[in-house]
C-alpha positions in Angstrom: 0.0 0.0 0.0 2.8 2.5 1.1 4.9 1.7 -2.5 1.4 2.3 -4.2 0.8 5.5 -2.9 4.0 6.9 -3.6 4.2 5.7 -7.1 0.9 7.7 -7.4 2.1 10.6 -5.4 5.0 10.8 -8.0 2.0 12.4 -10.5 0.2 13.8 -8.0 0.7 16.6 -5.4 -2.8 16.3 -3.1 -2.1 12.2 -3.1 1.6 13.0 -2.1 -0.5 15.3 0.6 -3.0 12.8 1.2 -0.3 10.2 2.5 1.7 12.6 4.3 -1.1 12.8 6.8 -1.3 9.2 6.5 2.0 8.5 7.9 1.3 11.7 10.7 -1.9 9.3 11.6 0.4 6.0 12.1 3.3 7.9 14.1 0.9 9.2 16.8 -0.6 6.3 16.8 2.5 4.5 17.5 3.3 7.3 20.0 -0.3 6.0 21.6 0.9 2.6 21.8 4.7 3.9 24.2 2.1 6.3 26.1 -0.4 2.8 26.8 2.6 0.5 27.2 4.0 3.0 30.0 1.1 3.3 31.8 0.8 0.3 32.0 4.1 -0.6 33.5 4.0 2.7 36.0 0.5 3.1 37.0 -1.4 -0.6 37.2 1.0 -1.7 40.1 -0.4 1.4 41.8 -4.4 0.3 41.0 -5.0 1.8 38.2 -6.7 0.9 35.1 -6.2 1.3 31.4 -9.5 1.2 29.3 -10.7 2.3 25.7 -12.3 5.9 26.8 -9.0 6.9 28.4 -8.0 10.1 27.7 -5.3 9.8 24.9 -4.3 13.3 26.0 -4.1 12.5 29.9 -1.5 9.7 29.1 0.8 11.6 26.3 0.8 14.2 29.3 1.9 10.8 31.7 4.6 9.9 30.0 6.3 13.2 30.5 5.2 13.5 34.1 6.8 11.7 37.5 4.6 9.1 38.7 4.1 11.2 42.0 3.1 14.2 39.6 1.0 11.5 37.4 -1.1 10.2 40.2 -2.4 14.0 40.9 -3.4 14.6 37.2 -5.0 11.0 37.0 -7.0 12.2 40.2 -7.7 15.5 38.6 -9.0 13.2 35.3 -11.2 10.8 37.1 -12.5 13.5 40.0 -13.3 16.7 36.6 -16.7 17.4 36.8 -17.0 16.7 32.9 -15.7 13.3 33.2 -18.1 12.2 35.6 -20.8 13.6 33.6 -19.6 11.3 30.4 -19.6 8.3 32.5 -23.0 9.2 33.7 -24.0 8.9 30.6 -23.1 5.5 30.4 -26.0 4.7 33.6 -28.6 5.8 31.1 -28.0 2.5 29.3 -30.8 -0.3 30.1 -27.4 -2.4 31.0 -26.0 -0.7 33.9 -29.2 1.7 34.5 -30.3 -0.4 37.4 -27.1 1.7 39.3 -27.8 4.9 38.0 -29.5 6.0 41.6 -26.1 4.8 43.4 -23.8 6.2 40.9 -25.5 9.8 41.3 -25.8 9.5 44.9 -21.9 8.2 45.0 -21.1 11.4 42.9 -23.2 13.6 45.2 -20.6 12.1 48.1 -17.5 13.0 45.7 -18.9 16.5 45.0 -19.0 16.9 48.9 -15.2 15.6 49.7 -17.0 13.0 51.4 -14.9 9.9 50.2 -15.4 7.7 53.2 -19.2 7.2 51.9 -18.4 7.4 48.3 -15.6 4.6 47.9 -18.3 1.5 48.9 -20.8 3.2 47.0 -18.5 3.1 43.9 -17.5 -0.6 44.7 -21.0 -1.3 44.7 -22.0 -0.7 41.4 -18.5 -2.5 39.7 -19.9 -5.4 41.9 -23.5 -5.5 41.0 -22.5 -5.1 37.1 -19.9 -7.7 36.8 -21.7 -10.2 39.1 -25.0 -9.6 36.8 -23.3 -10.1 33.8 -20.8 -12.6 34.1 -22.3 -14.6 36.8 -18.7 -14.2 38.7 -17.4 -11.5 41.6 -14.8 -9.3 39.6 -12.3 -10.1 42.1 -13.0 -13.6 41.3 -12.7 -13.9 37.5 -15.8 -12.2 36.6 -13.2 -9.7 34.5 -10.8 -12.0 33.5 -12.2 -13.1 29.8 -10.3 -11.9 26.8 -12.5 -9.4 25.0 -11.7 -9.0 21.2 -10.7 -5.1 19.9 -10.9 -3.1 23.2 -7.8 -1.7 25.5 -9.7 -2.7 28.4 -9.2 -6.5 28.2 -5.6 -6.1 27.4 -2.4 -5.4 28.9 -2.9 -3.0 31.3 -6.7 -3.7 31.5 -9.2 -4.1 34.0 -8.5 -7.8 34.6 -4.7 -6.6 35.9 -5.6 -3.9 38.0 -8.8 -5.6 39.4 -5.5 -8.1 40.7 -4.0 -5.3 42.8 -7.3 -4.4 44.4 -8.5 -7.9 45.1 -5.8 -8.3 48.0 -6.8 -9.1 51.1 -5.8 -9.0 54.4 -6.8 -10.7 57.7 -6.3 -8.3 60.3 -7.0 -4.7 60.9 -5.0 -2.0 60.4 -5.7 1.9 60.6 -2.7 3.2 58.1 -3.8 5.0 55.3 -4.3 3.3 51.9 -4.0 5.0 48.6 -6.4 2.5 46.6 -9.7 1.0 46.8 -8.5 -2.9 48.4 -12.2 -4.1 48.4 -11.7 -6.5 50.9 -10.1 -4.0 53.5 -13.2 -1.5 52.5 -16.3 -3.5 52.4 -15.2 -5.9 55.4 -13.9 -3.3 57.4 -10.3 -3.7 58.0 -8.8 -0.5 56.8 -11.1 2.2 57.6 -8.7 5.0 56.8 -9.5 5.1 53.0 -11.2 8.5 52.8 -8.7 10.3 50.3 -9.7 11.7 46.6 -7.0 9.2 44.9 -9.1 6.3 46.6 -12.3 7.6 45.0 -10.7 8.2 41.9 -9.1 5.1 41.4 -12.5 3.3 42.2 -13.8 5.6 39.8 -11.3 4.8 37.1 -12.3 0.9 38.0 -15.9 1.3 37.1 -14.8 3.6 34.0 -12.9 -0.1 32.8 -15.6 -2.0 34.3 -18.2 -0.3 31.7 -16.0 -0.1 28.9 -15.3 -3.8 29.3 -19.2 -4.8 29.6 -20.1 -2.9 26.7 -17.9 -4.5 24.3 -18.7 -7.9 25.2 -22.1 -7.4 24.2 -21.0 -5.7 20.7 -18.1 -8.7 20.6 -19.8 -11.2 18.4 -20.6 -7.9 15.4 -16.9 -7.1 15.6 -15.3 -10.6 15.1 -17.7 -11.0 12.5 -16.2 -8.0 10.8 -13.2 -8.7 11.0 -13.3 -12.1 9.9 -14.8 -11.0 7.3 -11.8 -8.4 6.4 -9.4 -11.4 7.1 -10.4 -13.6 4.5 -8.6 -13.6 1.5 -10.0 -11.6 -1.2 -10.8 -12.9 -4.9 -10.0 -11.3 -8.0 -13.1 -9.9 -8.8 -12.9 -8.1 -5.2 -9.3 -7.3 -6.0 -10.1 -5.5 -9.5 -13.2 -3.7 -7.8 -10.5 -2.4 -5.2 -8.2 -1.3 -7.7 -11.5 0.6 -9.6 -12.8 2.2 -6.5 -8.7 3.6 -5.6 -8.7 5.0 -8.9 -11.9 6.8 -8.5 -11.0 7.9 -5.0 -7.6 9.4 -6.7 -9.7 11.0 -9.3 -12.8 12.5 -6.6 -9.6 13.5 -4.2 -7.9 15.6 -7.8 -11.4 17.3 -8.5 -12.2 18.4 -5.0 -12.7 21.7 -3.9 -13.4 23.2 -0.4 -16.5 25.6 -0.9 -16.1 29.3 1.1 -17.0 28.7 4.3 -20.2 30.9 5.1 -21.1 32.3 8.2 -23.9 34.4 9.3 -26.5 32.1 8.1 -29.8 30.7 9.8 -30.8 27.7 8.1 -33.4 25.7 9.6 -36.9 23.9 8.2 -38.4 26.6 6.4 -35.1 26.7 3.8 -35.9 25.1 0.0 -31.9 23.8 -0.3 -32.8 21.2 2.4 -34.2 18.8 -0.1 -30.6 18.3 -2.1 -29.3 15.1 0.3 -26.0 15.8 -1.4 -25.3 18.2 0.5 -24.0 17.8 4.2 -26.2 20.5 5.6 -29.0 19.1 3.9 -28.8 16.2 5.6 -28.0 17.9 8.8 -31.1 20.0 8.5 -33.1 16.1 8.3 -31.0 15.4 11.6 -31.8 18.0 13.3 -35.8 18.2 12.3 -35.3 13.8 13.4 -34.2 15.1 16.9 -37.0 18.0 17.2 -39.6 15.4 16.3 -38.7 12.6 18.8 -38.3 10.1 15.8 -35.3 8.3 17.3 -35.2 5.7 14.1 -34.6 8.1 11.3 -32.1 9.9 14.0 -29.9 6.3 14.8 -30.0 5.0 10.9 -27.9 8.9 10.0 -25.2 8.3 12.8 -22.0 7.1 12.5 -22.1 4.0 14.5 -18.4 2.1 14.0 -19.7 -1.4 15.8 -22.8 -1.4 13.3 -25.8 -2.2 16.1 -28.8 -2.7 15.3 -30.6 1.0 14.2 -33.3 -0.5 16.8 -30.9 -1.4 19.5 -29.3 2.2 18.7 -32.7 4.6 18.7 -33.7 2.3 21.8 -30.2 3.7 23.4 -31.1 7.6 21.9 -34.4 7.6 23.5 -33.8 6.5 27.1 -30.6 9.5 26.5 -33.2 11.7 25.7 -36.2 10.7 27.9 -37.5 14.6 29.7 -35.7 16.8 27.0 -37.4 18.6 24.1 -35.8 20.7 21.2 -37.7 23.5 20.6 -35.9 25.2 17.5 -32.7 24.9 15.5 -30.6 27.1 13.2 -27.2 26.3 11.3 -25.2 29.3 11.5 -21.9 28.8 9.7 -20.7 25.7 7.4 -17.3 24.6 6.8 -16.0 22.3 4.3 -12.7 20.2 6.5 -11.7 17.8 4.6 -13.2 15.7 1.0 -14.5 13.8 3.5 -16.0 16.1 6.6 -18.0 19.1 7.0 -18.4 21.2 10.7 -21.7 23.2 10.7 -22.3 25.6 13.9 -25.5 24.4 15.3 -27.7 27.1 17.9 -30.2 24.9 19.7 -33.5 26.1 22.4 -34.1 22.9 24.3 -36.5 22.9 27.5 -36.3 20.4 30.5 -38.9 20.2 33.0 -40.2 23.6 32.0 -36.6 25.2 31.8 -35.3 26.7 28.5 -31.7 27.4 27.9 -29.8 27.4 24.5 -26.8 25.5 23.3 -24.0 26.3 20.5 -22.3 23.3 19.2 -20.6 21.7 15.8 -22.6 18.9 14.1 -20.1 16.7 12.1 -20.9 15.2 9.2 -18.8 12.5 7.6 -19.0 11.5 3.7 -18.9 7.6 4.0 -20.3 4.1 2.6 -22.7 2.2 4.6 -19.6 0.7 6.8 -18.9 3.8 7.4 -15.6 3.9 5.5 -14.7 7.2 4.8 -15.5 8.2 0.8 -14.5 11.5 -1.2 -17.9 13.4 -1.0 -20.0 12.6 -4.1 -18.5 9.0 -5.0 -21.4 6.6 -5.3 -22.3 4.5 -3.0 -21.4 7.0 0.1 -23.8 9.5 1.7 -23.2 12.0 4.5 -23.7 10.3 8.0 -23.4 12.9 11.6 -20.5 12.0 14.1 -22.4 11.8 17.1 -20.9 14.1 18.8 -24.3 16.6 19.7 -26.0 14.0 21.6 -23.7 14.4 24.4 -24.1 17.9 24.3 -27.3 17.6 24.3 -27.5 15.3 27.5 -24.9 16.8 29.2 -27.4 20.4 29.1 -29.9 18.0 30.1 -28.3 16.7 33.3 -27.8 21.1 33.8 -31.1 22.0 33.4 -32.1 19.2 35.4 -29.6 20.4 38.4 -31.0 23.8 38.7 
């Protein structure tokens, strides 16, 4: 592939452009791979836990940190206000929603410093969901089970750090710990555990814990998928491969970034919304899908890389969006970012349980076929999907409104 594209790049300036980033792509993700591998080595001793939502920026910024000086930001991480929001959003899954009372009460107890109550409270939940759906304790092999494609399952992974935690001790002892031992919390043999790193390590724990459940139910799709890339490909598949590169070469030559425009208020009323061609077209559809409740039609235009079901996926939108309305919508600015990707500037009125506020935010639309591989806008067999990006926006205002 790499000898292909530069023999094509000797003719072509935007392919020689177009494989440049390429390689940019593969070096940080190599650089991923060192950050992972020395986490891994420096911060599971200490009870910590690698998984797939990990911020990629937090452990770049570990690598260059002492592990004294990493601990803090890690506590920092897994204590921000914004992180705890995201895993939140996690509770109002039918899987793990049966918690969702205990994981906001736990918060409340980490919002008040009060880390003696919220530490059990934490351990409770990783219990309750790894007992449930394994059938096993996690501190007894309910974790252990390689899971296929996620970070969580690997080195690093929640079965290794749920090995540091599961120690256990027969006799009581009143020095401080630094990390949630279950057996010395719940059984009462160390009770001085009320520190934020305790809370935020058990908090990192569930984050793996979640991660790890929720790919073992999408696990059978993905194996699927990449058997299916695995298997050796025929001629005829080869020759359509070689047609389709050719025409991605030629679509990449003839695009052209449009102006970006600004200052515009698009929204239901506007006669361009019937071209589907065009990404704020299909936008516009989105966005008058969300205002109308019709979850379906929403799911079937997002980007969904583990390909669920579009009823298991509007299932997952509505229970998101269960108490919030949209009551208007405008796209004010659209940029062209790639052949590929668009970023409109969305301005959204929502009201929950009679409070209105607005939200700003970019909707991403991605050009791509129905695997959602990425196409040059206008090949055939792609249309424009939306990153779903706004609907955490959305539920994060939610969870605001809802506070007040």
């Amino acid at each position: 592939m790499r000898l292909i594209a530069k023999a094509v790049g000797l003719f072509s300036p935007r392919v020689r452009e177009s494989w440049r980033q390429v390689e940019s792509q593969l070096a940080e993700v190599q650089e991923i791979k060192m950050n992972i591998a020395l986490f891994s080595e420096r911060y599971v001793p200490l009870g910590w836990a690698n998984y797939d939502r990990m911020s990629s920026t937090v452990l770049a910024e570990l690598a260059m940190r002492s592990v004294e000086q990493g601990e803090q930001l890690l506590t920092q991480h897994h204590l921000d206000e914004q992180t705890l929001r995201v895993l939140g959003y996690r509770f109002h899954l039918p899987q793990f929603q049966p918690w969702a009372a205990i994981y906001e009460r736990a918060i409340e107890r980490c919002k008040a410093e009060d880390w003696l109550s919220a530490v059990p409270l934490i351990l409770i939940i990783i219990d309750g969901i790894c007992t449930t759906s394994s059938g096993k304790h996690p501190f007894s092999g309910g974790a252990d089970a390689e899971v296929f494609d996620t970070q969580t399952s690997g080195t690093g992974g929640l079965a290794e750090a749920l090995k540091v935690l599961g120690s256990t001790r027969r006799k009581l002892s009143e020095a401080p710990i630094e990390a949630p031992f279950r057996h010395d919390v719940v059984h009462g043999l160390n009770p001085n555990y009320g520190f934020s790193i305790v809370a935020a390590k058990a908090l990192n724990l569930l984050q793996a814990t979640t991660d790890y459940f929720v790919s073992i139910r999408d696990e059978v799709q993905r194996l699927a998928r990449a058997e299916e890339e695995q298997r050796p490909a025929s001629f005829r598949e080869i020759a359509a491969v070689m047609r389709r590169t050719a025409d991605l070469k030629s679509a990449l030559e003839a695009w052209r970034p449009r102006p970006e425009r600004t200052g515009l208020a698009i929204d239901e009323s506007c006669a361009e919304l019937a071209d589907d061609t065009l990404p704020e077209a299909v936008a516009a559809k989105y966005l008058q899908f969300l205002q109308r409740t019709n979850y379906g039609a929403l799911a079937a235009l997002h980007v969904d890389y583990p390909q669920r079901s579009v009823a298991y996926r509007a299932g997952q939108l509505r229970q998101e969006f269960k108490g919030i309305r949209v009551l208007h919508w405008v796209i004010s600015s659209i940029r062209d970012t790639s052949a590929s990707f668009t970023t409109l500037r969305v301005d959204i009125q929502v009201e929950v349980a009679g409070r209105r506020d607005k939200l700003s935010a970019d909707l991403r639309m991605m050009y791509a076929d129905p695997s959602f591989e990425v196409m040059v806008r206008s090949m055939a067999e792609g249309q424009w999907y939306v990153m779903p990006n706004l609907t955490t926006d959305l539920w994060v205002k939610k969870l605001q409104l809802e506070a007040q």
